[in-house]
N, C-alpha and C positions, 0 to 999 in steps of 0.2 A: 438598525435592526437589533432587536434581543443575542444575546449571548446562548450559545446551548450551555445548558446544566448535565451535567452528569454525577454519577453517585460512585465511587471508590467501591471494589467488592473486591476480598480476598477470599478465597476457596483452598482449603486443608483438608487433605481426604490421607487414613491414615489405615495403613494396614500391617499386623507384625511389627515389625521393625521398619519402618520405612513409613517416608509420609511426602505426599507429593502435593505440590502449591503452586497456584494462579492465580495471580492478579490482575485486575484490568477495568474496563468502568461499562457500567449501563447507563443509556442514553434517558434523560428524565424529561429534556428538554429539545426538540431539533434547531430551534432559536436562526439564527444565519446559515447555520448546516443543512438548512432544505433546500437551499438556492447557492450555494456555494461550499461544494463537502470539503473538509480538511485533507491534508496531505498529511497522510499513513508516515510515521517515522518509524518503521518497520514491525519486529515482528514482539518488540516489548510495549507496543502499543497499541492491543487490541481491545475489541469490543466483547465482552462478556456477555452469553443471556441473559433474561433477568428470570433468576432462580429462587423460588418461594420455599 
């Protein structure tokens, strides 16, 4: 079966002095992951919307 693809996204929101950041991937591809989802390595590995 296909690999899933995903796409890297970081997100920098900045206000005053301070700037806060998230990283994490949008899904491009579901590839094997529609019939067999991955196992979550917690919570530095989430899925991000995909933000236009």
């Amino acid at each position: 079966m296909t690999n899933a693809e995903f796409a890297s996204t970081t997100i920098a929101v900045g206000a005053g002095d301070y700037e806060l950041t998230v990283k994490g991937r949008v899904t491009r591809f579901d590839g094997h992951l529609a019939v067999m989802p991955a196992n979550r390595k917690g919570d530095d590995d989430i899925e991000l919307p995909d933000l236009q």
